[in-house]
C-alpha positions in Angstrom: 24.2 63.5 -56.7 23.0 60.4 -55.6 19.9 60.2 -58.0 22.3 60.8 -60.8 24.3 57.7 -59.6 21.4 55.7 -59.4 20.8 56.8 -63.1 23.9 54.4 -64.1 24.6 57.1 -67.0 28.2 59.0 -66.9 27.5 62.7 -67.1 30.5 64.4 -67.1 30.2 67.5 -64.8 31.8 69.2 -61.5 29.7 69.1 -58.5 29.7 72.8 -58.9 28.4 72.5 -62.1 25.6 70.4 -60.4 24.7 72.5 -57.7 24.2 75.4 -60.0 21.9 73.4 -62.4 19.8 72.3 -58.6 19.9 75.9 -57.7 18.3 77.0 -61.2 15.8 74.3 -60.6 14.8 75.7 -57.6 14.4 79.3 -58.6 12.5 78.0 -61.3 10.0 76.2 -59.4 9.8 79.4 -56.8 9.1 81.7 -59.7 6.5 79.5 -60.6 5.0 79.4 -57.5 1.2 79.8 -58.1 -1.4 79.2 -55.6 -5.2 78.6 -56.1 -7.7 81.7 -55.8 -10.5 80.4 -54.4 -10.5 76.9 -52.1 -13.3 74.5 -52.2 -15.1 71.9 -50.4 -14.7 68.7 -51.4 -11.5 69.6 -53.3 -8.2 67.8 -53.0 -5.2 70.3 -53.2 -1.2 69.1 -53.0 1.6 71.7 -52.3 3.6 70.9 -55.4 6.7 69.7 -53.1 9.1 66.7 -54.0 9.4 63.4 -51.4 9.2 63.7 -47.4 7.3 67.5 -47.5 4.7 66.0 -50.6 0.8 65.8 -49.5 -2.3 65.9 -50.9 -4.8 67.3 -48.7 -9.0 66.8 -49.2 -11.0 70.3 -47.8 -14.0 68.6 -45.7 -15.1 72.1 -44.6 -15.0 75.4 -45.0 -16.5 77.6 -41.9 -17.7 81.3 -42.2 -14.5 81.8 -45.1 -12.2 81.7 -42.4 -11.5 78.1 -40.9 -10.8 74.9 -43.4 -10.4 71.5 -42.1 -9.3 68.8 -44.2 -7.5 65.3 -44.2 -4.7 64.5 -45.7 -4.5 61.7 -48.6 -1.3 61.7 -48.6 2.2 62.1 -47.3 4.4 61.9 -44.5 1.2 62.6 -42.3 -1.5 60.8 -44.2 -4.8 60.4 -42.2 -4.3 63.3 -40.5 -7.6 65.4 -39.7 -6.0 69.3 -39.2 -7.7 72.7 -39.8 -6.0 76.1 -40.4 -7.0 79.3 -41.6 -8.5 79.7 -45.0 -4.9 82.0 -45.6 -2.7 79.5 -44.4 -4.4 76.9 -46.4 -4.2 78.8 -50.0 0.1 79.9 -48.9 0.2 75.9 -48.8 -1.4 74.5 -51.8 0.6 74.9 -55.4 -2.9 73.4 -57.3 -6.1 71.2 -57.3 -5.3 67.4 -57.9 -7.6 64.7 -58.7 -6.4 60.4 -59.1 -6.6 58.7 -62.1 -8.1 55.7 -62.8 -5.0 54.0 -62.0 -4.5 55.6 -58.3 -1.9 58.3 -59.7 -2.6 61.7 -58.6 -2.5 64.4 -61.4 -2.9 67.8 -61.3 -5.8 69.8 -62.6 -5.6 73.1 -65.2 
């Protein structure tokens, strides 16, 4: 509600009304919860998640399939060296990212 506040608009709507429009939104974004295949090295990868949980991860290595480590780019823990189980790694990533030429990260089709 705050956000909308911020906007300085006037919407004209209960807080009930809100929260089912949030709650749609996040269906929405569950149903089209999509993870990569195949991870790579080299790669940077987000999760797809909005403010504190946001991060973009770079895969440094992956060993015999099973084990990736990686930094993270970005985010609550940037610089962060971590690994975790090729598994876990594809559950967190949404899609492959890659920064523009202006230092905005976009997401790759």
């Amino acid at each position: 509600m705050k956000a909308v506040t911020e906007h300085g608009s006037f919407i004209d709507m209960t807080d009930e009304g809100w929260n089912e429009i949030f709650e749609k939104a996040k269906q929405h974004a569950e149903y089209d919860n999509v993870h990569p295949h195949n991870i790579e090295s080299g790669q940077t990868y987000s999760n797809g998640k909005i403010g504190k949980e946001w991060e973009i991860r770079e895969v440094l290595t992956i060993s015999n399939k099973k084990t990736v480590k990686y930094f993270v780019l970005a985010g609550e823990n940037i610089n962060l060296l971590e690994s975790c189980s090729v598994k876990e790694f594809i559950a967190w990533s949404k899609f492959k990212v890659n920064k523009n030429n202006i230092g905005i990260w976009e997401r790759l089709t």
